[in-house]
Biopython code that builds the backbone (N, CA, C, O; Angstrom):
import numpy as np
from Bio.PDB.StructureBuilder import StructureBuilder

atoms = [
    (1, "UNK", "N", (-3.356, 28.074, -4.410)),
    (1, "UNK", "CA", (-4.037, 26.793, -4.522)),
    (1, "UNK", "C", (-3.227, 25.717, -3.829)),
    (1, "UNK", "O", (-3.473, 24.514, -3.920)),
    (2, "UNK", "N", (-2.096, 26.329, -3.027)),
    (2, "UNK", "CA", (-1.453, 25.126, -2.423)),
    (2, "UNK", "C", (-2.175, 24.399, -1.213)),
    (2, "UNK", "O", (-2.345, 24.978, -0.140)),
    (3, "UNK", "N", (-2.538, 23.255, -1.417)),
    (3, "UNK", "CA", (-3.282, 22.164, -0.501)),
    (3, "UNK", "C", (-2.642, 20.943, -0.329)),
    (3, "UNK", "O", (-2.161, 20.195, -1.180)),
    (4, "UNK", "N", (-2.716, 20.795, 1.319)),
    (4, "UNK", "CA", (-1.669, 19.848, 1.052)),
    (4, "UNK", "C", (-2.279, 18.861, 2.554)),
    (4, "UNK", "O", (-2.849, 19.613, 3.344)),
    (5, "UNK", "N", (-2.249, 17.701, 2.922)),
    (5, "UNK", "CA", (-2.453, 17.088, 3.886)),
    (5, "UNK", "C", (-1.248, 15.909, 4.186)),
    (5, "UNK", "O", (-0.269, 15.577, 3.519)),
    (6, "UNK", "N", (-1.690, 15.509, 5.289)),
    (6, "UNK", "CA", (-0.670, 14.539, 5.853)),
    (6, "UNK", "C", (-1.171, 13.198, 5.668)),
    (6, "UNK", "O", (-0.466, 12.271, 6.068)),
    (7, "UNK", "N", (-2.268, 12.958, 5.130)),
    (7, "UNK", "CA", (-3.079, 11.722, 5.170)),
    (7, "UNK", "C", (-2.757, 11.422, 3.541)),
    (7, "UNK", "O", (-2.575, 12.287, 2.684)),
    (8, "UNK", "N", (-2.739, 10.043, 3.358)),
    (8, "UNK", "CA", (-2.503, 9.378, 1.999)),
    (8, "UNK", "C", (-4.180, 9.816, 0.793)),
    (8, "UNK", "O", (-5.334, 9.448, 1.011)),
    (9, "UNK", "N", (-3.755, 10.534, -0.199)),
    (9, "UNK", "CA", (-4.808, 10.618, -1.068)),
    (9, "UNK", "C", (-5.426, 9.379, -1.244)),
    (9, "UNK", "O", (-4.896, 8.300, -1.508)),
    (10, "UNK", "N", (-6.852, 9.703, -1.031)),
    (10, "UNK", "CA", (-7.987, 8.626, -1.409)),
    (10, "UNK", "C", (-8.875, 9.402, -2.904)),
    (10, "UNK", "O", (-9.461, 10.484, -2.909)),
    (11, "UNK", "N", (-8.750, 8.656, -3.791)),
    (11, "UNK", "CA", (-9.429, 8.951, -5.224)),
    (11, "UNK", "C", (-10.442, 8.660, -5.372)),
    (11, "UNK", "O", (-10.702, 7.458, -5.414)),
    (12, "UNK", "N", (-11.473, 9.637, -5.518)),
    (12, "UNK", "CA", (-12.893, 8.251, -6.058)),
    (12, "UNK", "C", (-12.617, 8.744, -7.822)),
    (12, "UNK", "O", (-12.606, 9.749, -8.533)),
    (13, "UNK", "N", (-12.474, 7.666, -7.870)),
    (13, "UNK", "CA", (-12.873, 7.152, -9.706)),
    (13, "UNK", "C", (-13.971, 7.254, -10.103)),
    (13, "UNK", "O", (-13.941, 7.931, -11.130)),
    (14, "UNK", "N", (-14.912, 6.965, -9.868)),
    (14, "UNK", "CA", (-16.525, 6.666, -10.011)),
    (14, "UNK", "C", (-16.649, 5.448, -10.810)),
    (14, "UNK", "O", (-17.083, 5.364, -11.958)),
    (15, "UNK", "N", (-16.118, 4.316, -9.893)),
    (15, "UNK", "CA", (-16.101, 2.647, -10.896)),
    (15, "UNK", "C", (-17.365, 2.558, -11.508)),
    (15, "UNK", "O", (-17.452, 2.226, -12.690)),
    (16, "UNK", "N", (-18.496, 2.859, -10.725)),
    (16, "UNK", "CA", (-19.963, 1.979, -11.204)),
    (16, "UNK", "C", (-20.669, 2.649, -11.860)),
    (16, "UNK", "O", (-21.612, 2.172, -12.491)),
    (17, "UNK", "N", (-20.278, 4.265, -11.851)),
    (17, "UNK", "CA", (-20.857, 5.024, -13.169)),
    (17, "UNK", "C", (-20.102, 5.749, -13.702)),
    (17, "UNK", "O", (-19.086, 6.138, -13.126)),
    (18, "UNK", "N", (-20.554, 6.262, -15.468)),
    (18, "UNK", "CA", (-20.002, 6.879, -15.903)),
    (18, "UNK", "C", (-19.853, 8.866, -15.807)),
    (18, "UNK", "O", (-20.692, 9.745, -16.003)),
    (19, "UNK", "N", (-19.000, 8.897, -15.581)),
    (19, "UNK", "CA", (-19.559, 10.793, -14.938)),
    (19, "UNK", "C", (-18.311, 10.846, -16.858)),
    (19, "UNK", "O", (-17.392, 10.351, -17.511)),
    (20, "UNK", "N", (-19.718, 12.210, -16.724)),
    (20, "UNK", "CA", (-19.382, 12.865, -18.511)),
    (20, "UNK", "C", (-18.302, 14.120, -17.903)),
    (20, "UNK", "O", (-18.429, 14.915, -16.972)),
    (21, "UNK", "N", (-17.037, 13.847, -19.044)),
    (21, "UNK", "CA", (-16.181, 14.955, -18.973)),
    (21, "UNK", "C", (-16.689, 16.290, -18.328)),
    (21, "UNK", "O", (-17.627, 16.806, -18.936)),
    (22, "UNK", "N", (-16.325, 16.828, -17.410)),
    (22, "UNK", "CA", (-17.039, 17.954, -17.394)),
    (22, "UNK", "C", (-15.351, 18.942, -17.158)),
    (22, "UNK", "O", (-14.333, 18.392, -16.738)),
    (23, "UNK", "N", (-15.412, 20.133, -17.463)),
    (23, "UNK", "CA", (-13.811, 20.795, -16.808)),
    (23, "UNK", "C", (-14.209, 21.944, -15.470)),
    (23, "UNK", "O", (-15.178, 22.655, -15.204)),
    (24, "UNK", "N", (-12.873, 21.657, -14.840)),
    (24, "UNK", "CA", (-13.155, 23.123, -14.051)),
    (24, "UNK", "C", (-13.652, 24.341, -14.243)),
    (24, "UNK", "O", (-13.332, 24.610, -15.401)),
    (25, "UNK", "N", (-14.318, 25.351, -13.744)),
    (25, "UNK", "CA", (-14.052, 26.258, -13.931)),
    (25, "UNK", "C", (-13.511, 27.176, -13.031)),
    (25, "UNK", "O", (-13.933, 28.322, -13.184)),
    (26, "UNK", "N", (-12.604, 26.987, -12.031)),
    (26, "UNK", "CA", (-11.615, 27.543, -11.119)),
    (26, "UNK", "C", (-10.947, 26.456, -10.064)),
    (26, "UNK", "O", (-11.187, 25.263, -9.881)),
    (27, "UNK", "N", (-9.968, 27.406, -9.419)),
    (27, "UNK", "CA", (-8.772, 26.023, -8.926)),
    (27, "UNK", "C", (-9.433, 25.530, -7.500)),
    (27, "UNK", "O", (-8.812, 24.750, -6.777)),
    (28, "UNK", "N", (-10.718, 26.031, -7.146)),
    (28, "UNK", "CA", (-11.685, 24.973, -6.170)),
    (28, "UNK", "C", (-11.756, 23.914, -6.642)),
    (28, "UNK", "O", (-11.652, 22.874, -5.992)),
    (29, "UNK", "N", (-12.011, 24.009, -8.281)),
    (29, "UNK", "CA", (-12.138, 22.093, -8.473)),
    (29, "UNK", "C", (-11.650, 21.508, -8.500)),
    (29, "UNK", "O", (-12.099, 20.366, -8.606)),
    (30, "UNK", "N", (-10.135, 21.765, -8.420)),
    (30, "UNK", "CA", (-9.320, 20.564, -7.980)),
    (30, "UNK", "C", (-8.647, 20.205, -6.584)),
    (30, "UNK", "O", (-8.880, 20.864, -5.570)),
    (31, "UNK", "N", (-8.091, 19.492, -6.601)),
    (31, "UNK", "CA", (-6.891, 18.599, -5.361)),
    (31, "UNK", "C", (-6.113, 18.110, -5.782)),
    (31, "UNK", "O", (-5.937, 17.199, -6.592)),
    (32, "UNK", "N", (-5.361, 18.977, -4.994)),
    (32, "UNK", "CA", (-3.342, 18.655, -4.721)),
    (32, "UNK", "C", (-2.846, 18.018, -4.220)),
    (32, "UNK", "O", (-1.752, 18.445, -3.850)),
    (33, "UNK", "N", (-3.044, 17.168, -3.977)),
    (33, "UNK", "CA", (-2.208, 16.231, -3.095)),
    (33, "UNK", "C", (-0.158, 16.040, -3.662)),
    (33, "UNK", "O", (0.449, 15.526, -4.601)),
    (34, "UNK", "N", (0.132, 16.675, -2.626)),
    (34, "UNK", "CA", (1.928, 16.486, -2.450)),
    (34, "UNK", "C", (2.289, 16.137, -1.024)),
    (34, "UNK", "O", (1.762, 16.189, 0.087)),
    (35, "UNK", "N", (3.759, 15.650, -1.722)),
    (35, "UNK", "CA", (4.155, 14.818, -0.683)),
    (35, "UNK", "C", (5.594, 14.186, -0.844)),
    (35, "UNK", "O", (6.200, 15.130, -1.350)),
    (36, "UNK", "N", (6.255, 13.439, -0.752)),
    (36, "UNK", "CA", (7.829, 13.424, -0.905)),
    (36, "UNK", "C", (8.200, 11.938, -0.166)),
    (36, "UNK", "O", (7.694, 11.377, 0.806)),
    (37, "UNK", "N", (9.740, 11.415, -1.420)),
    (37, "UNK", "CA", (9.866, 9.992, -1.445)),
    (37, "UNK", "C", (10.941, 10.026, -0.818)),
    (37, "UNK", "O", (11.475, 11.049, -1.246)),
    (38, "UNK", "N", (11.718, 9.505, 0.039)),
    (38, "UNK", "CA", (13.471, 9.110, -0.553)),
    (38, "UNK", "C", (13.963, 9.551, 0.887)),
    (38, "UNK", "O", (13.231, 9.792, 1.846)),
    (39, "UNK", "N", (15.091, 9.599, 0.858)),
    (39, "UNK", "CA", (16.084, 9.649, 1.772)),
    (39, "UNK", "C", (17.498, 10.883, 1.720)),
    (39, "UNK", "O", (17.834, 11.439, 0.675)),
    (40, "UNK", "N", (17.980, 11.053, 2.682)),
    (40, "UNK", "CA", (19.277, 12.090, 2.677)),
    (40, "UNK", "C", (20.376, 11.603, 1.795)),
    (40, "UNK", "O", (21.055, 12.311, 1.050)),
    (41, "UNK", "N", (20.469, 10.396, 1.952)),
    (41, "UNK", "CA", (21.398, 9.601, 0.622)),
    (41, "UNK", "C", (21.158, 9.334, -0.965)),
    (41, "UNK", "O", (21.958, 9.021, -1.847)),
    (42, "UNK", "N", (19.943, 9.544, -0.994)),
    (42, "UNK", "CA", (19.825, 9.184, -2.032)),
    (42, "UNK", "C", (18.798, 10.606, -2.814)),
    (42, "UNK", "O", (18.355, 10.739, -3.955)),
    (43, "UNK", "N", (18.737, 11.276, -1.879)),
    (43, "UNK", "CA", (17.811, 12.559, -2.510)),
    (43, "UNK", "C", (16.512, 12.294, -2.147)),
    (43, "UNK", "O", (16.093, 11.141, -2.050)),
    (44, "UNK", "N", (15.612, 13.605, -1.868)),
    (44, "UNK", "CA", (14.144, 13.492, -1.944)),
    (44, "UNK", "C", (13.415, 14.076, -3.300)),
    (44, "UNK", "O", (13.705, 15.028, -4.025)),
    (45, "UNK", "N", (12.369, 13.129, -3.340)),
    (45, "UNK", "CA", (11.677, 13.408, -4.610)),
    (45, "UNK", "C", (10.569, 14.127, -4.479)),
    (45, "UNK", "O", (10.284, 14.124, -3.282)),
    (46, "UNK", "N", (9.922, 14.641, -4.989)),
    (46, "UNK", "CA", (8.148, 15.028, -4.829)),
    (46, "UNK", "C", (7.721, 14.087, -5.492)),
    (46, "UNK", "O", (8.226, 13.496, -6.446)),
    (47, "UNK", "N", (5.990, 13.836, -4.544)),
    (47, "UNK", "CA", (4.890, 13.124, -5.592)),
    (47, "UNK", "C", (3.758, 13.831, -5.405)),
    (47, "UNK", "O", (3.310, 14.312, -4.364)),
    (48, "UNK", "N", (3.365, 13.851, -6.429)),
    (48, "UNK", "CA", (2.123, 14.544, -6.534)),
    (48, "UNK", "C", (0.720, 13.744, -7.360)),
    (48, "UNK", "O", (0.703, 13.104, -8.412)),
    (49, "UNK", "N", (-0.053, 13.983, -6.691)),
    (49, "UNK", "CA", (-1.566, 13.316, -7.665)),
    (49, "UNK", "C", (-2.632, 15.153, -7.669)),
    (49, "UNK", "O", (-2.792, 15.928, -6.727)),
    (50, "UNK", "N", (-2.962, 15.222, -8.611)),
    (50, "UNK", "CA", (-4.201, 16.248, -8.892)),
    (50, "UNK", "C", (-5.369, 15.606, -9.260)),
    (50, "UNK", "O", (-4.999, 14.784, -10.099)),
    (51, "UNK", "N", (-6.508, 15.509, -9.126)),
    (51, "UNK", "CA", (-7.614, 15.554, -9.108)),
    (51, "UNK", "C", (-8.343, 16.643, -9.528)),
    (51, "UNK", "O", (-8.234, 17.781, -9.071)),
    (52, "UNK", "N", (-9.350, 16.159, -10.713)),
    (52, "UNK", "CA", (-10.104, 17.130, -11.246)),
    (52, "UNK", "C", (-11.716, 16.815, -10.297)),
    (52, "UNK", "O", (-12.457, 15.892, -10.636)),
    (53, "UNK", "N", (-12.076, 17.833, -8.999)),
    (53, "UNK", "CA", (-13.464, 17.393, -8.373)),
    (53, "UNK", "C", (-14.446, 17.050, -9.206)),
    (53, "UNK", "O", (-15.014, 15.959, -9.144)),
    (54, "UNK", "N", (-14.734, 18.008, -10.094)),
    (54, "UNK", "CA", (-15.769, 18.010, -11.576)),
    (54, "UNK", "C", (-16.664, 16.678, -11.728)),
    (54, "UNK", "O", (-17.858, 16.405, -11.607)),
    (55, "UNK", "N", (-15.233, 15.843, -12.125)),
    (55, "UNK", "CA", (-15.619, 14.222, -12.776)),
    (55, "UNK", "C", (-14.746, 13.236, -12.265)),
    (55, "UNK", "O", (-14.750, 12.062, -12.633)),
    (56, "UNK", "N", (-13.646, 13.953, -11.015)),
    (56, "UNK", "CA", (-13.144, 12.492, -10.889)),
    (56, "UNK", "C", (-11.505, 12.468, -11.510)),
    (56, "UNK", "O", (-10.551, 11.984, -10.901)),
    (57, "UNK", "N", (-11.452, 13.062, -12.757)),
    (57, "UNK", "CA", (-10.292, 12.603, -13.328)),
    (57, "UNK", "C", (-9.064, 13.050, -12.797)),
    (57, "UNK", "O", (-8.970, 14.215, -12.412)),
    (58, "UNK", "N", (-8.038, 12.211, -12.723)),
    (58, "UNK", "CA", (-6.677, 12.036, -12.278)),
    (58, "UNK", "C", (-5.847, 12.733, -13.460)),
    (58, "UNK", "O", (-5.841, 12.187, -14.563)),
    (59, "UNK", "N", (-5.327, 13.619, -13.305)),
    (59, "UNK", "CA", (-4.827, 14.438, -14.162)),
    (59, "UNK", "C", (-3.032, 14.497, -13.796)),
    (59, "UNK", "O", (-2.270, 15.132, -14.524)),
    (60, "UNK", "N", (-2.669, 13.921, -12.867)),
    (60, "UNK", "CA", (-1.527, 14.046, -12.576)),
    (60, "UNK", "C", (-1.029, 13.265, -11.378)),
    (60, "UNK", "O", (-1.144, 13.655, -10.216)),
    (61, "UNK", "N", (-0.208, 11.610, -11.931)),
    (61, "UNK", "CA", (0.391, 11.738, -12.767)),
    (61, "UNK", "C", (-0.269, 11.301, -14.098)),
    (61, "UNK", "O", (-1.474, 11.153, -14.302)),
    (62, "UNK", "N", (0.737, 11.127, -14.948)),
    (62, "UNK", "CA", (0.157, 10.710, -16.249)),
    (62, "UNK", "C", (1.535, 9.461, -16.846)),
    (62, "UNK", "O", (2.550, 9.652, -16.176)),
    (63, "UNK", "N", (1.684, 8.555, -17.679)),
    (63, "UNK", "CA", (2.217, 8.023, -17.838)),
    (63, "UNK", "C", (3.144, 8.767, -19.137)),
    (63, "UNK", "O", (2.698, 9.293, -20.157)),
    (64, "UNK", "N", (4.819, 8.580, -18.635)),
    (64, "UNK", "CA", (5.773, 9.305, -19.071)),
    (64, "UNK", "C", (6.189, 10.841, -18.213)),
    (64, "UNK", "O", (7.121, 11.592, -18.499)),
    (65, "UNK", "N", (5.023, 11.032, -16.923)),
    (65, "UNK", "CA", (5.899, 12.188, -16.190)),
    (65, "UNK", "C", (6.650, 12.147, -15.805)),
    (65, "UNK", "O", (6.816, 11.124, -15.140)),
    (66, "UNK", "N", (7.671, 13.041, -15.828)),
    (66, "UNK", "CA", (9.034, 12.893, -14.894)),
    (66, "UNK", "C", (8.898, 13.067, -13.540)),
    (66, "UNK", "O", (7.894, 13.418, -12.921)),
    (67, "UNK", "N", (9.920, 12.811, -13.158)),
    (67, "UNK", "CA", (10.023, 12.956, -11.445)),
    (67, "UNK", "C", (10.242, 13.882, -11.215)),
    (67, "UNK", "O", (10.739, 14.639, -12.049)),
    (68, "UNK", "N", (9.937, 14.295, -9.824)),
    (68, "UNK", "CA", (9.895, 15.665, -9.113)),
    (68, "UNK", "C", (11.237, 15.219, -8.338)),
    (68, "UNK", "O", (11.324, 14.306, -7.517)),
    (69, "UNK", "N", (12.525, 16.291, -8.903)),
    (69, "UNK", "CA", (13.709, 16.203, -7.975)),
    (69, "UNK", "C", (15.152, 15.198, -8.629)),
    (69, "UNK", "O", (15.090, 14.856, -9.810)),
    (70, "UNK", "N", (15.931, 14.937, -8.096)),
    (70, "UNK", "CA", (15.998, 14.911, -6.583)),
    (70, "UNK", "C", (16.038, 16.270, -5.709)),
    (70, "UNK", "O", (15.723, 17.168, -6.490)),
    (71, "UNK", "N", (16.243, 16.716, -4.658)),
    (71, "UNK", "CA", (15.957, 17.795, -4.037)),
    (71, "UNK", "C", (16.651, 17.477, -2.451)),
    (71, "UNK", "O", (16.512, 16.368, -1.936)),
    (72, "UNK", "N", (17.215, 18.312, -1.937)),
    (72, "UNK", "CA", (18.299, 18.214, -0.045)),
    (72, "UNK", "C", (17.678, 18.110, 0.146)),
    (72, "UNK", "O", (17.632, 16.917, -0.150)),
    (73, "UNK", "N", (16.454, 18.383, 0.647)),
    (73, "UNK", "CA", (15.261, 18.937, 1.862)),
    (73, "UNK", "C", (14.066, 18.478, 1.339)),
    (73, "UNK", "O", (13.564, 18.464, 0.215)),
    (74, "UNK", "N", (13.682, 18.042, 2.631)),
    (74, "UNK", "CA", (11.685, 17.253, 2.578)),
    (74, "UNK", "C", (11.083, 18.471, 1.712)),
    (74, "UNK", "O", (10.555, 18.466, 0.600)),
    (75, "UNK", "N", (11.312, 19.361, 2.484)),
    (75, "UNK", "CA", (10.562, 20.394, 2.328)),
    (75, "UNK", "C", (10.892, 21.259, 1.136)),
    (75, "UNK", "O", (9.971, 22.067, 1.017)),
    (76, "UNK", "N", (11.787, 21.438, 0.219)),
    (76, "UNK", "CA", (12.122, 22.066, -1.525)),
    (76, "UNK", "C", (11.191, 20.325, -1.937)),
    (76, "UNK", "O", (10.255, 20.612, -2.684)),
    (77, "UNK", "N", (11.206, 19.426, -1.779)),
    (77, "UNK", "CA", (10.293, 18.606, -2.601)),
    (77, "UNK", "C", (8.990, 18.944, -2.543)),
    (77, "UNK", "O", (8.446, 19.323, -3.581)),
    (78, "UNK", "N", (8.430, 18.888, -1.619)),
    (78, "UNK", "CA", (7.083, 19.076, -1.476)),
    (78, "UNK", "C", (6.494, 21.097, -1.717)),
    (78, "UNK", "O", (5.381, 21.623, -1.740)),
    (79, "UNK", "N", (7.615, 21.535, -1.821)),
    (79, "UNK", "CA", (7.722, 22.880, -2.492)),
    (79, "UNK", "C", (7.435, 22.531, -4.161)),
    (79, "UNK", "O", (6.503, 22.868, -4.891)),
    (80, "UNK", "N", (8.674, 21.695, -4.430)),
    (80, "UNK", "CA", (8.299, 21.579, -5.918)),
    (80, "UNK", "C", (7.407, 20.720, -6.607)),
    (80, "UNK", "O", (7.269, 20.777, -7.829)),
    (81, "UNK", "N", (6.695, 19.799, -5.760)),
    (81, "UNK", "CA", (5.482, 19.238, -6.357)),
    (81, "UNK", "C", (4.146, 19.867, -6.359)),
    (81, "UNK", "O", (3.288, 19.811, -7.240)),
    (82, "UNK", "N", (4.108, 20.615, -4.954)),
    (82, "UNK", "CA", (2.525, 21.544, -5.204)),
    (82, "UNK", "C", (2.717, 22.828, -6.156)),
    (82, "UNK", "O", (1.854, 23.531, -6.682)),
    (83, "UNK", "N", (4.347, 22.927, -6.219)),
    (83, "UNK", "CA", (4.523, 24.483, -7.730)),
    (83, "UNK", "C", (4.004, 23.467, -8.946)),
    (83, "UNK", "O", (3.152, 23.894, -9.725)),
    (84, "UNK", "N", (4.441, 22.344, -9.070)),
    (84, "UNK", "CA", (3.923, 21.433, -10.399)),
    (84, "UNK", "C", (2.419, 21.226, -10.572)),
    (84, "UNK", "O", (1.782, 21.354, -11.617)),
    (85, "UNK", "N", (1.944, 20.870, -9.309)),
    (85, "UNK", "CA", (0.614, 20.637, -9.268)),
    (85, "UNK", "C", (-0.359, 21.689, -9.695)),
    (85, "UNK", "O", (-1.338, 21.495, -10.416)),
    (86, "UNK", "N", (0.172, 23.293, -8.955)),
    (86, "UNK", "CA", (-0.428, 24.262, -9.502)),
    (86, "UNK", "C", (-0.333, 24.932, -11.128)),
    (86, "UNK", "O", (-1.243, 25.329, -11.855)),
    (87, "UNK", "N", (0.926, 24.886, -11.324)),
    (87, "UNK", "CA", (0.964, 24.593, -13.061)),
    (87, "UNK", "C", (0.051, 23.524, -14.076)),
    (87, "UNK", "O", (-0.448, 23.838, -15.157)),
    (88, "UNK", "N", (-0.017, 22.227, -13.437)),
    (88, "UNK", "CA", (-1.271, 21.246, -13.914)),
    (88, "UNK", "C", (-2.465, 22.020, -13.906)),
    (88, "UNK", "O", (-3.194, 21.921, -14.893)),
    (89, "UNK", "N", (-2.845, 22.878, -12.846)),
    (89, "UNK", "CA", (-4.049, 23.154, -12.360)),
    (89, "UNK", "C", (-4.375, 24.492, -13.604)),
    (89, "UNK", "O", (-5.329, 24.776, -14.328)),
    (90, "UNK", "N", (-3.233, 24.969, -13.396)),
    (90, "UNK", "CA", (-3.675, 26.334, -14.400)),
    (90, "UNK", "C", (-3.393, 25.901, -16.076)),
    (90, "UNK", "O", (-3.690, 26.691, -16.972)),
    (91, "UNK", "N", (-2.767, 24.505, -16.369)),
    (91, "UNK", "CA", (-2.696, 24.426, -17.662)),
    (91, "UNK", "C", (-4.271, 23.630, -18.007)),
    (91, "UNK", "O", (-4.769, 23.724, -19.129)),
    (92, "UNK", "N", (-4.765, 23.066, -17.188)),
    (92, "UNK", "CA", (-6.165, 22.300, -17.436)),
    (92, "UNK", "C", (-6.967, 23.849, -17.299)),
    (92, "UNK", "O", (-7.602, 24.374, -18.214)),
    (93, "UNK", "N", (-6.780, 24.382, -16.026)),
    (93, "UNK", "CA", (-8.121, 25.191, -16.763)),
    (93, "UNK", "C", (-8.049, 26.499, -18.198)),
    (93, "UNK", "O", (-8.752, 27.426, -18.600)),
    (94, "UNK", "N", (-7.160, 26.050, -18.451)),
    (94, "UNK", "CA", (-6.329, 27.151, -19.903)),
    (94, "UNK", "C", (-7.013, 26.336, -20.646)),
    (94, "UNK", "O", (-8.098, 26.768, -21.035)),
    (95, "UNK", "N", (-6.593, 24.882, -21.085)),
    (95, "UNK", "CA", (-6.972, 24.117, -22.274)),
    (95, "UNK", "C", (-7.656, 22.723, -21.389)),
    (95, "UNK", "O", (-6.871, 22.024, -20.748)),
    (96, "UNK", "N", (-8.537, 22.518, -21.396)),
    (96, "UNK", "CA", (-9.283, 21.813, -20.476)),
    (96, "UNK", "C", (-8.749, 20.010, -21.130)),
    (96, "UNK", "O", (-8.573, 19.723, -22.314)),
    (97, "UNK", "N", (-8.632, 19.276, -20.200)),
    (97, "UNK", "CA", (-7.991, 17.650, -21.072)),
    (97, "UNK", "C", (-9.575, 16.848, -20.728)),
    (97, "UNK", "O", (-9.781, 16.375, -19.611)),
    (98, "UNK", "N", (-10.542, 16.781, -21.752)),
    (98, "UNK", "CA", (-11.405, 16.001, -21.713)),
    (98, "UNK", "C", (-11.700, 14.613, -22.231)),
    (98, "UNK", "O", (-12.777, 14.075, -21.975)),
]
sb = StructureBuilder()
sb.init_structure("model")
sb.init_model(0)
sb.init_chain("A")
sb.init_seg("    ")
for serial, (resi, resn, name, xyz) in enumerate(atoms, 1):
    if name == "N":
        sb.init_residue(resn, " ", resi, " ")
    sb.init_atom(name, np.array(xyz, "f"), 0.0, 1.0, " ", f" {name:<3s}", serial, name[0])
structure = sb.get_structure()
């Protein structure tokens, strides 16, 4: 399920209507978006956003996640944010967060 682009995630929320909880039922319905913060001095981080397609919902981050890293290399960050992202992915469709 690793997906990953070079372009900045765009979210639709669905401001003007309400879309009813609905959950995945496989890791097509979501999006991974990873990607990585920081510098050689100071360490690189991962960031990650998941998206549930379903309804919209932003499942990751969440307020109180920790940070991804620090980490040497662009590339072990953005390793360890789409391994996080895919863990999000398989813990929502285990116990669905509605």
């Amino acid at each position: 399920m690793n997906q990953s682009s070079g372009k900045r995630p765009k979210l639709v929320l669905f401001p003007t209507r309400m879309m009813a909880p609905t959950p995945g039922t496989g890791v097509d319905d979501f999006q991974i978006y990873a990607s990585y913060r920081g510098s050689t001095a100071s360490g690189f981080f991962g960031t990650l956003k998941v998206v549930r397609k379903t309804d919209g919902r932003l499942l990751f981050p969440f307020d109180g996640a920790d940070n991804i890293g620090p980490f040497a290399t662009k590339a072990a960050a953005v390793a360890a944010a789409l391994e996080r992202g895919d863990q999000v992915v398989e813990a929502d469709l285990a116990r669905p967060e509605l």
